[in-house]
N, C-alpha and C positions, 0 to 999 in steps of 0.2 A: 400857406401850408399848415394844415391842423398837427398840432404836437404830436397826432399820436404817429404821425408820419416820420417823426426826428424818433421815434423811439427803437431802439435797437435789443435782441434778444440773441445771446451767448448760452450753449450747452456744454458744461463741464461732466465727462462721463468719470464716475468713480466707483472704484474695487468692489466695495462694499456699505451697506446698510449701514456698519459700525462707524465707517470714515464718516457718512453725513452725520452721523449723531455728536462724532466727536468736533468736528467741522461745528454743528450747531451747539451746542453745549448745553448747561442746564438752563432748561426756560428760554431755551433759543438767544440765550445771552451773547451769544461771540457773532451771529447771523446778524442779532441786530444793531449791534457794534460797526458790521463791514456795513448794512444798510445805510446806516447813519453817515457814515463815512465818503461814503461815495453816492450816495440817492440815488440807490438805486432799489431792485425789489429782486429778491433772490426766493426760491421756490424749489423742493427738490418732490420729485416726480420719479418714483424707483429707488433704480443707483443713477440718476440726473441730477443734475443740480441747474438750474434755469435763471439768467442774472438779467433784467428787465430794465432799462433804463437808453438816459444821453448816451452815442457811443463811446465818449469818453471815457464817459465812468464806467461805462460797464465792462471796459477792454482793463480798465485800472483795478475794477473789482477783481476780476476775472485771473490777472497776475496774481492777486493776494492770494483769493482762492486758490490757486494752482500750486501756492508755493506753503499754505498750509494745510493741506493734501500730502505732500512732502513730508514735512512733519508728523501728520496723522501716518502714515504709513510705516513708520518708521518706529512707530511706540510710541510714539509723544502722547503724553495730555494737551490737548488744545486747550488756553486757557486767555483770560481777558489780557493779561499780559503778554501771551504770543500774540494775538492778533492786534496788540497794538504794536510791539516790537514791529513783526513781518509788514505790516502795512507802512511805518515809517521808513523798513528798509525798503520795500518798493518805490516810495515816492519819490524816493532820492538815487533810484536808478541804481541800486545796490542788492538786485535780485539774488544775480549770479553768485554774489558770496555767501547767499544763504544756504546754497548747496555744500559750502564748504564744514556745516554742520553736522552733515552725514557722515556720522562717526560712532564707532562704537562706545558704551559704557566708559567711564572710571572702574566703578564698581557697582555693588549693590547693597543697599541697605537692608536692616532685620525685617524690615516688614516687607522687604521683596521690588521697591525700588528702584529704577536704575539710574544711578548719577552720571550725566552727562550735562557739557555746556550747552548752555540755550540760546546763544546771541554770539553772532560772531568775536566779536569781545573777550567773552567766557575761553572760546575755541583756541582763538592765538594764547589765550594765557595758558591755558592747558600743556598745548603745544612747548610754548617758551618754558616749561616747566619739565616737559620730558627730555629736551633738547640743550638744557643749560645748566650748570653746577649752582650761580646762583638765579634766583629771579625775585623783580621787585614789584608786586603791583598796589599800582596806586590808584584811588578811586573813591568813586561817595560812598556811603554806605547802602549793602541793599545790592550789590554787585556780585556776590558771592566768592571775593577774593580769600577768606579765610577759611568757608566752605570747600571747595575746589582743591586748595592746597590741602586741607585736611584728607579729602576725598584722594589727590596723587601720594601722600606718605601713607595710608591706609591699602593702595595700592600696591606700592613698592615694596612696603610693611610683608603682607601675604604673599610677596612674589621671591620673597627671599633678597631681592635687593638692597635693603638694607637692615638691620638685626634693630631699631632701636627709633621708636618716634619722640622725637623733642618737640614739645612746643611751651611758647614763652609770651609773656609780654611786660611792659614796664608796670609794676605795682602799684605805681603814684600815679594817680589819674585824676584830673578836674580839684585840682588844690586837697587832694586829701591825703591826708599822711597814716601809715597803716603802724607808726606808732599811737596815734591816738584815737587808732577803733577797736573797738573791745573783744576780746577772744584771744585762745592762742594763734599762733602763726597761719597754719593750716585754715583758721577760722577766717582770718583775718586776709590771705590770698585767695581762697575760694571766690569771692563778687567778679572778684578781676578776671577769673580764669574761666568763670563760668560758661562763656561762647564757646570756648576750646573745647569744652568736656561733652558740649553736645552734642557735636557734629562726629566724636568719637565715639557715644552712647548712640546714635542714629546706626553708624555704619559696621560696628561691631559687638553689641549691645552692652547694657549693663554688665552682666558677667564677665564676659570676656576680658572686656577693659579694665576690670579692678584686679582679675586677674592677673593683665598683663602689668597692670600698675605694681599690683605687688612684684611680682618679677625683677622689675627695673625696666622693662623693654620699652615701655611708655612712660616718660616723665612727662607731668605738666608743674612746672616752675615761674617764679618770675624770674625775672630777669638779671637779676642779681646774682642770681643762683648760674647764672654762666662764667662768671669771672672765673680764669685760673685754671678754665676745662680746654681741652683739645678733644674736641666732637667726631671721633673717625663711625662711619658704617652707620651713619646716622639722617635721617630726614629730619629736619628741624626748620621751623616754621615761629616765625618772630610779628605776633600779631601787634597790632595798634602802635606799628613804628613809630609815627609822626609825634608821639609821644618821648622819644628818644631825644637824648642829648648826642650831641657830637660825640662825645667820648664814648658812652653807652654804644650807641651803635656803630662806631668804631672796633673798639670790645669784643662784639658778639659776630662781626665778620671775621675775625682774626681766631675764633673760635674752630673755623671750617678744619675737617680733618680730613685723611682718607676714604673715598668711599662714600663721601656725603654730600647731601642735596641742602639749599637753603632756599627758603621762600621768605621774603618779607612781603607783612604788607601794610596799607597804611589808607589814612584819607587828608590829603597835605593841608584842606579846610576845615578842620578839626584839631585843632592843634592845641591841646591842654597845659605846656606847659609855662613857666610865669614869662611874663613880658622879656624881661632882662636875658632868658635863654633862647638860644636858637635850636631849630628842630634838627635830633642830625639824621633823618629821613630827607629831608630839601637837599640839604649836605652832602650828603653820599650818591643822591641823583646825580646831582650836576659833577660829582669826582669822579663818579665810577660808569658813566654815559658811554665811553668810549672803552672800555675793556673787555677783551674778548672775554666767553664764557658766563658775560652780568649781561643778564636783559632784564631793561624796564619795559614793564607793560601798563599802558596806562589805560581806565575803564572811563567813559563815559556815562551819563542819564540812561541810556539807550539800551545801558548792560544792567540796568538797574531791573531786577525782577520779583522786588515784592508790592505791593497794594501800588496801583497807580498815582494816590496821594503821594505817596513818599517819590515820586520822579518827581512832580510837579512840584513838591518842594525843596529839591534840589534843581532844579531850573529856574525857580522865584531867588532863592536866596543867590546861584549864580549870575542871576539880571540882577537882583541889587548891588551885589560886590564887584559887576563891572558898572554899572552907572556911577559909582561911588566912585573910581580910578578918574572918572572925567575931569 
């Protein structure tokens, strides 16, 4: 039987002109990604899209395509990162919960925006976040767990839900002591807090934010700066947990008031501080697993959504740190 006889040909009809463009990306970049992927030859002819190949592949193309269609439809940017996300969740028979992404915004950013989770991952944290007083999530970096949270207190922030955003993290990071960096105090926590400040400069811009800084309505603190407080009417969000001591993070749960949300989050692989301490992020997983109102959500590779490098190296370095257990 000549091959061209095994070759099989699927027509996926779509909305519009714009869907294939966003479908193909720039320089045909995501086409030739799913190409690559499945070997097969896709071709769009109108509003057609034509997938050319073994039946196999071209039924397996054919889901991705279908299900980043979905996405295109919905406002998304199709990008080299969804279509390796969506194509990993197909192969693993995990279609159907990509529909579970069809969800509206967080919010929107100054430049117009729209924050929403892109991996199912993302979706349940989201969720675990609207639905719980506290939430923990844990994760590599690159997952948008500090994002996200920022994006739900910015939310809540504007909906009158809560009068006051906190957010925090521990000051002492990778052996450095902010007695011995030069500046005053302000100078000297600014490096540390810098992540926080952006994603609040994104979603409410410069003005607004210093605005509300001067107010009081937005504090960014370390973490020190929570001892002794009772945090009522307030979203408060406790970045780069894993850095935490037992006590520390002990501490800043006991902080919870009336009226208030907490998000921590953390990467438990990442862990800064000196040998002789334990992290009290590990700590407080395993204490507080079983209480109602605490959901841990934990992120995998898969939820990771910046430069495909950075998955691929949070998957090398998690094959070495399990070969190394042997």
């Amino acid at each position: 039987m000549e091959k061209s006889d095994l070759m099989t040909e699927k027509t996926i009809k779509v909305d519009s002109t714009e869907q294939i463009l966003n479908l193909f990306g720039n320089y045909d970049e995501n086409i030739n990604t799913i190409q690559r992927k499945y070997n097969v030859v896709v071709l769009s002819r109108g509003e057609d899209i034509k997938i050319t190949g073994d039946e196999e592949n071209v039924n397996a193309a054919a889901e991705a395509i279908e299900a980043l269609m979905s996405f295109s439809g919905r406002g998304e940017n199709i990008t080299e990162q969804t279509v390796r996300y969506v194509t990993s969740m197909v192969a693993e028979g995990a279609k159907e919960e990509l529909k579970e992404l069809k969800t509206d915004g967080i919010c929107v950013t100054t430049s117009g925006r729209i924050v929403r989770p892109k991996t199912v991952g993302q979706k349940k944290y989201v969720d675990a976040i609207r639905d719980n007083t506290i939430v923990m999530g844990i994760g590599p970096a690159g997952t948008g767990k500090t994002y996200l949270a920022v994006a739900m207190a910015v939310k809540a922030f504007k909906a009158h839900e809560v009068s006051r955003i906190i957010l925090t993290r521990p000051a002492v990071e990778a052996g450095e002591s902010l007695g011995f960096l030069p500046g005053d105090l302000q100078d000297k926590v600014d490096p540390y807090l810098r992540p926080l400040y952006d994603g609040l400069f994104e979603m409410l811009g410069q003005d607004s934010f210093h605005k509300y800084m001067e107010k009081g309505t937005i504090e960014v603190a370390p973490l020190a700066y929570m001892r002794g407080r009772t945090l009522d009417d307030a979203f408060i969000i406790l970045d780069e947990a894993q850095n935490t001591t037992s006590e520390q993070i002990k501490m800043f749960l006991t902080r919870l008031g009336h009226g208030s949300k907490m998000v921590i989050t953390g990467d438990i692989t990442q862990i800064d501080l000196p040998a002789s301490k334990r992290s009290g992020l590990v700590e407080a997983m395993k204490i507080l697993k079983d209480v109602d109102d605490i959901s841990i959500q934990q992120f995998s590779d898969k939820d990771v959504v910046r430069h495909k490098l950075v998955q691929d190296i949070i998957k090398a370095y998690e094959k070495f740190h399990e070969e190394r257990k042997k």
